[in-house]
DRENDRENZA-613689 format. One line per 10 residues: their letters; for each residue x, y, z of N, C-alpha, C. Coordinates in steps of 0.001 Angstrom, whole numbers. Layout:
<recs>
A) X,Y,Z,X,Y,Z,X,Y,Z; ...
</recs>
This chain:
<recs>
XXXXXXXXXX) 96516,84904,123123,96418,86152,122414,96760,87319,123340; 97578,87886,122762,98152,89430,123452,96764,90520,123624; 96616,91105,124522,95310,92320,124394,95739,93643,124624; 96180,93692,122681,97161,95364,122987,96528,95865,121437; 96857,97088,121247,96023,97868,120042,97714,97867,119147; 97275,97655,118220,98344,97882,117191,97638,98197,115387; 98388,98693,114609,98508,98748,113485,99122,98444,112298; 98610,98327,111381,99914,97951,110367,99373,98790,109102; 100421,98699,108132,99880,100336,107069,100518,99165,105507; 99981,99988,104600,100746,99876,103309,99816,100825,102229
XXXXXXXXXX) 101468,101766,102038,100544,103131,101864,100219,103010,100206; 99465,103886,99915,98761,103639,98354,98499,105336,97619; 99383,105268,97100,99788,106722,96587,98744,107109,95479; 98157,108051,95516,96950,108300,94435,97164,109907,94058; 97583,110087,92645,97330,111639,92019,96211,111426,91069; 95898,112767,90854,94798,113655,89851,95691,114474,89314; 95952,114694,88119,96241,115107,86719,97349,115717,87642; 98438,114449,88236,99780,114627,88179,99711,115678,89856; 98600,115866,90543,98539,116375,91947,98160,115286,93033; 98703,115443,94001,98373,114722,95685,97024,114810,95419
XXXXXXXXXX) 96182,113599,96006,95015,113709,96289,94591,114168,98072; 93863,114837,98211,93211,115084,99619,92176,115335,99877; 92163,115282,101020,90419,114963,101652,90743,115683,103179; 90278,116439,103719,90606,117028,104710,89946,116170,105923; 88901,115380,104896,87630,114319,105991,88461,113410,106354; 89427,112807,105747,90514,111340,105635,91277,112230,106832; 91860,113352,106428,92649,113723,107460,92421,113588,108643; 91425,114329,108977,90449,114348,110439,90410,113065,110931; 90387,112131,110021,89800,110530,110459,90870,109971,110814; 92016,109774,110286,93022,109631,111078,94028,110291,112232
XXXXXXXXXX) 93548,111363,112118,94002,112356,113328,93480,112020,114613; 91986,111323,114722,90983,111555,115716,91417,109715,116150; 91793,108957,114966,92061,107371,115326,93322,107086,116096; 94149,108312,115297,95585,108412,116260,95463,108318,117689; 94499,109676,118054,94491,110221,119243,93871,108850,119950; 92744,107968,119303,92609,107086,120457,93401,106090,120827; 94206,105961,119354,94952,104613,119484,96177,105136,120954; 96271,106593,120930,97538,107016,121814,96876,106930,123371; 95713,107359,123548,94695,107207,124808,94940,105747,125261; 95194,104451,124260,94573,103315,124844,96332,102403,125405
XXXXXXXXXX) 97038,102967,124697,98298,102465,123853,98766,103400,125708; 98831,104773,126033,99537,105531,127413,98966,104254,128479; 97314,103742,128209,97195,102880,129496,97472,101410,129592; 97848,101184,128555,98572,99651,128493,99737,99597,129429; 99593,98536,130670,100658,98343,131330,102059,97559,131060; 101599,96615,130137,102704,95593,130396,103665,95532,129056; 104394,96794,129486,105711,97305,128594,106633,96497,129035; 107887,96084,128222,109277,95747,128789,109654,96727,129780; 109467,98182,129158,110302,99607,129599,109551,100746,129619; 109923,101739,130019,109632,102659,130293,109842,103433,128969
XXXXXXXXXX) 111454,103293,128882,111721,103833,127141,110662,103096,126191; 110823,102030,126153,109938,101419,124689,108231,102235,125053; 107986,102428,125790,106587,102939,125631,106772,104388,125175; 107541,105097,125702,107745,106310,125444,108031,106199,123916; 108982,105421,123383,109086,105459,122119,108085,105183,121161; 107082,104162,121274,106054,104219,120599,105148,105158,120819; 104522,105830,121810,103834,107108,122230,105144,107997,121291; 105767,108373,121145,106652,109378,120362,106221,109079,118738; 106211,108126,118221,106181,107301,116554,104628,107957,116448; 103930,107613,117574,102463,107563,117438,102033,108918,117469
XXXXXXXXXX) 102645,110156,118028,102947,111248,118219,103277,111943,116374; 104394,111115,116439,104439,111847,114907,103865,111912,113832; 103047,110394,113723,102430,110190,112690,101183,110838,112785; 100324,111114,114304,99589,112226,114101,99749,113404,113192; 101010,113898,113698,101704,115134,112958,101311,115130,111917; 101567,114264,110906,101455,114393,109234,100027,114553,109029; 99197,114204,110025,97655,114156,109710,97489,115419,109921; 97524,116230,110963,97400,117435,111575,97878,118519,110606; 98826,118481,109844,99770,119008,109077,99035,119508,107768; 97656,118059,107690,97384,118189,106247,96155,119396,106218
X) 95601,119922,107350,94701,120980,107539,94992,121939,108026
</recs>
């Protein structure tokens, strides 16, 4: 077994009388899970590369964004 943090998603789209649903609490909660998953994910050593880490720290970077975005 590999000892690395990862995720996997499958998103689930929910309206109210034809509006986005939100929760500013959901937001926060994934904003704050991002940030650790990015804390644990910068000290993981055993990358192929230098790029590939940077690139996932970048993905992981953005998808914060959309959380951050929503408050």
């Amino acid at each position: 077994m590999d000892n690395y943090s990862y995720a996997t998603t499958s998103p689930v789209y929910v309206s109210i009388a034809g509006k986005r649903a939100y929760s500013k609490k959901d937001a926060e909660y994934f904003e704050a899970w991002i940030d650790r998953t990015i804390e644990v994910t910068s000290q993981y050593p055993d990358w192929n590369s230098s790029t590939e880490k940077e690139l996932v720290l970048k993905k992981l970077r953005e998808a914060r964004s959309v959380y951050a975005n929503l408050h």
